[in-house]
N, C-alpha and C positions, 0 to 999 in steps of 0.2 A: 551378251549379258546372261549369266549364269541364274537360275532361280535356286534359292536352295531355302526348303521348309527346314526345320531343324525341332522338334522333339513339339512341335504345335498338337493345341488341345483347346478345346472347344465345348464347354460346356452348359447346358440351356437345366437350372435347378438339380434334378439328381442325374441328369443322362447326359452322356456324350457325345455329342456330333462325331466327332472326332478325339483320338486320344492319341498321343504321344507321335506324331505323325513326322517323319522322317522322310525326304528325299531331294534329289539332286536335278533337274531339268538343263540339259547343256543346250549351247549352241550349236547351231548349223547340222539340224536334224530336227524331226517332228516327233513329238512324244504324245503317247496319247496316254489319258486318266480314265482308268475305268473300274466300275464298278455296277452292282446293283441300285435299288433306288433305295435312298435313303441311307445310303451307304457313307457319305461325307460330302462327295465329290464336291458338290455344289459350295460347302460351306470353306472345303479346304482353298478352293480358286477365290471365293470371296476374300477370305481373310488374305490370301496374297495380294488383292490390290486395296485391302483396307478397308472394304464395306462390312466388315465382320471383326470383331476385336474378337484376340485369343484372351482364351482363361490363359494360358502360358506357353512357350515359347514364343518365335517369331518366322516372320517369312521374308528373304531378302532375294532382292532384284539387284544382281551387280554390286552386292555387298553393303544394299540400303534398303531401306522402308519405304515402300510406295509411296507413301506423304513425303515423304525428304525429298522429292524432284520437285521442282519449282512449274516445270514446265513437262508435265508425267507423260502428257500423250505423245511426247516427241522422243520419249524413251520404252511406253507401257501401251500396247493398245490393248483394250478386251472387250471381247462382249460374253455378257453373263446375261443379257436377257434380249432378246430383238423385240418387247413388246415396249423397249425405256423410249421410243420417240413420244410426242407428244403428239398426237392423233389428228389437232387441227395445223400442224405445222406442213408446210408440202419438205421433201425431203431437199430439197435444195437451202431452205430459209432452216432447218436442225442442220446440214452440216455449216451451213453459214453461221450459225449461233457457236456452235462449238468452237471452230476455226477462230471467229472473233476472240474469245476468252482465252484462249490459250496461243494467241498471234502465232496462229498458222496462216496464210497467205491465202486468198480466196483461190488463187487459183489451183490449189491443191485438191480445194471440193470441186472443181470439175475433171479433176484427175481423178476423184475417186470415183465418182458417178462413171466415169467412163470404163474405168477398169472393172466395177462391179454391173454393166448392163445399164445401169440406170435412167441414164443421159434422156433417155424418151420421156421417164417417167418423173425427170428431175422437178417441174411445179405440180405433181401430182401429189395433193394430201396424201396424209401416213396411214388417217386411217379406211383409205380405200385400199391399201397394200393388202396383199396375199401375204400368205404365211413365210414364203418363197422372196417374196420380195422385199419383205420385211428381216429376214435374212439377211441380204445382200446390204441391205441400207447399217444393220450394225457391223457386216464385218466394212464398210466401208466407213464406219466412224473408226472402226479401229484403227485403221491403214491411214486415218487422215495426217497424222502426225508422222507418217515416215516413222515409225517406231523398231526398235531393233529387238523388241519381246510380241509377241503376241501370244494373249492367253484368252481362248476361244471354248465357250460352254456351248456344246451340240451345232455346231456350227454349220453344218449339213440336212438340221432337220425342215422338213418342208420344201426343199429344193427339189427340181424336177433332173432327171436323169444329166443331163446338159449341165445341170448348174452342180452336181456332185462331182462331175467330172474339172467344170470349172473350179471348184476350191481343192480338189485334187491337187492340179495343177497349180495350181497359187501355192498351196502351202510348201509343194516342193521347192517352187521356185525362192520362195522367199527362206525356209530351211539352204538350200545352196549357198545362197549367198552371205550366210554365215550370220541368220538370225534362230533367236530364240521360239520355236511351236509349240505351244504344250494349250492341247484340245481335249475336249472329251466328247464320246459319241456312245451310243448304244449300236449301231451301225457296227459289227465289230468286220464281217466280212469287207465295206468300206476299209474301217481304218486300217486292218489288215493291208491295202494295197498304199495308207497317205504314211502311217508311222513307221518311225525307224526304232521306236522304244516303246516299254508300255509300262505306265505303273495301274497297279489295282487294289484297290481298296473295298475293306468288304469290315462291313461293322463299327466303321470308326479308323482302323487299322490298316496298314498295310498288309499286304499278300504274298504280293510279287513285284520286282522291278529290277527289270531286264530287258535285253534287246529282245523284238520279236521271234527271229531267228532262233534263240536260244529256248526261249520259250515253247514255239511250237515242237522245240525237236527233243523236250523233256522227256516226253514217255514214249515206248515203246510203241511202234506202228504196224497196224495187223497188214496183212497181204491178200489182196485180191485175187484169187486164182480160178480162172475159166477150166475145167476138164470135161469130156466126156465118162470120165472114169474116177466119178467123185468118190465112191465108195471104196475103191482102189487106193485111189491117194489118203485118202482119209487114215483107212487102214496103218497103212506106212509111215504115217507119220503120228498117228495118235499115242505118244508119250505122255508123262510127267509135265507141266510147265508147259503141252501147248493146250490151247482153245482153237475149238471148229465150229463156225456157227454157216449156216446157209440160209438165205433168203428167198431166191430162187434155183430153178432144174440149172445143172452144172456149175452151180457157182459157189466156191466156198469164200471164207471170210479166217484167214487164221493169221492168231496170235500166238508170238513164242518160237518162229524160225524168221529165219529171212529169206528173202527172197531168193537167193541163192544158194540157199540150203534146198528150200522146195526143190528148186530148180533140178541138184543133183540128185535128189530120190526121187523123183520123175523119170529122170533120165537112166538111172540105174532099176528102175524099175517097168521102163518101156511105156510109162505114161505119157500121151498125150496134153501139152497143156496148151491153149487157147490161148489166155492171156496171163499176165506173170506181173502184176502192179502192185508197189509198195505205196497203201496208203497213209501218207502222212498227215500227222496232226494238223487240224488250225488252228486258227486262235479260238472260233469260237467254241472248238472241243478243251484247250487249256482252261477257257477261261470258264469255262462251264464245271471243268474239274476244283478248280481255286473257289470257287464261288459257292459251292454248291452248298456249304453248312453257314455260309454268311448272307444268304436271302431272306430278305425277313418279310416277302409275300410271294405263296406258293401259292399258283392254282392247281385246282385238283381236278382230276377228268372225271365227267362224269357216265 
């Protein structure tokens, strides 16, 4: 099931959440949404399952309106907030509740409790849940419907090492087999290793949206170079177009050759080099570059 935003906008009196918002989330891959805070993100995943009306356009799921399913969680799961349980309910009697209204089969909430850890904690009130555990209970409202979209806000926060690695895991696994992921995280190292796509949003606006792959290999990558003979090499290679920065004794940092450029004025020059590493972008140097005039809270060091 395809998500596709289409020209959505979002406006609270003179300001815009969001403005004119365009994009495409496919199946059978994980997309992640990212941005600053205050950036949209929050409002644009709302208005896709309809807890948010747009000032104009629209957001389709599979070529419909989240309200147009009769039976949504068995098509749409999401969590937009892990604190929506109801605090005196134990987590077994909210996914019981859920499941009732939307006849999903009871024994699907012990399918989900099982797949999310829970099963220990299943008559354990909600609001004795950790932050972590209270995680785990909405991505498992989401999954309780066997659904072929999942649209997940921060879905990794509060979880302990074990359990990032468990939604890792999940997401790919459910991405494979040919469902719709589309998550957002401030984690970007994370989603760096769960997405296969990334959109971003900065001001209302899109950015960028693209595979991550392409993304990180945008700009140009400096090279790490070990020498005993930094002043040597430096020499040799200080041209027009390149940068040499050092941080510490033998080690440069240059931008504007490759790797295999260094390589041959080394070797035509009888330098020694230690190590020879092209460091490549990540994401969170892309997305640090994309973002950087769409922050709208800077701190400042003092």
């Amino acid at each position: 099931m395809t998500i596709e935003v289409q020209n959505l906008s979002k406006r609270y009196g003179d300001r815009f959440a969001v403005r004119d918002v365009s994009f495409t989330v496919e199946p059978g891959k994980v997309t992640g949404f990212l941005g600053p805070n205050g950036a949209g993100k929050s409002t644009t995943m709302r208005s896709i399952v309809g807890l948010d009306r747009a000032t104009s356009g629209q957001a389709l799921i599979d070529g419909r309106q989240y309200a147009a399913y009769r039976a949504s969680l068995q098509h749409v799961g999401a969590l937009l907030d892990a604190k929506a349980a109801h605090k005196s309910r134990t987590a077994w009697n909210y996914l019981t509740s859920i499941a009732a209204t939307h006849h999903i089969p009871k024994s699907r909430v012990d399918e989900v409790l099982e797949a999310t850890g829970l099963t220990s904690v299943a008559k354990k009130k909600v609001g004795g849940f950790s932050l972590g555990m209270g995680q785990r209970l909405g991505i498992a409202a989401a999954l309780l419907g066997d659904p072929a979209t999942l649209i997940l806000d921060e879905p990794v926060n509060g979880l302990d090492p074990e359990g990032v690695t468990w939604v890792r895991t999940l997401l790919d696994r459910l991405a494979s087999e040919g469902r719709t992921v589309f998550l957002s995280s401030h984690l970007l190292s994370e989603l760096a290793l769960i997405a296969d796509h990334v959109i971003i949003i900065g001001r209302g606006e899109i950015i960028a949206d693209s595979p991550i792959d392409a993304l990180t290999a945008g700009a140009s990558a400096k090279v790490r170079v070990r020498t005993p003979d930094t002043t040597a090499l430096s020499n040799r290679i200080a041209t027009s177009g390149v940068t040499i920065t050092s941080s510490e004794r033998q080690l440069l940092e240059i931008d504007g050759l490759s790797a295999e450029q260094i390589a041959i004025v080394a070797r035509e020059a009888d330098i020694l080099l230690t190590e020879l590493t092209p460091m490549h972008q990540t994401l969170e140097d892309a997305y640090n570059a994309l973002t950087q005039d769409a922050v709208e809270y800077v701190s400042t060091k003092r």
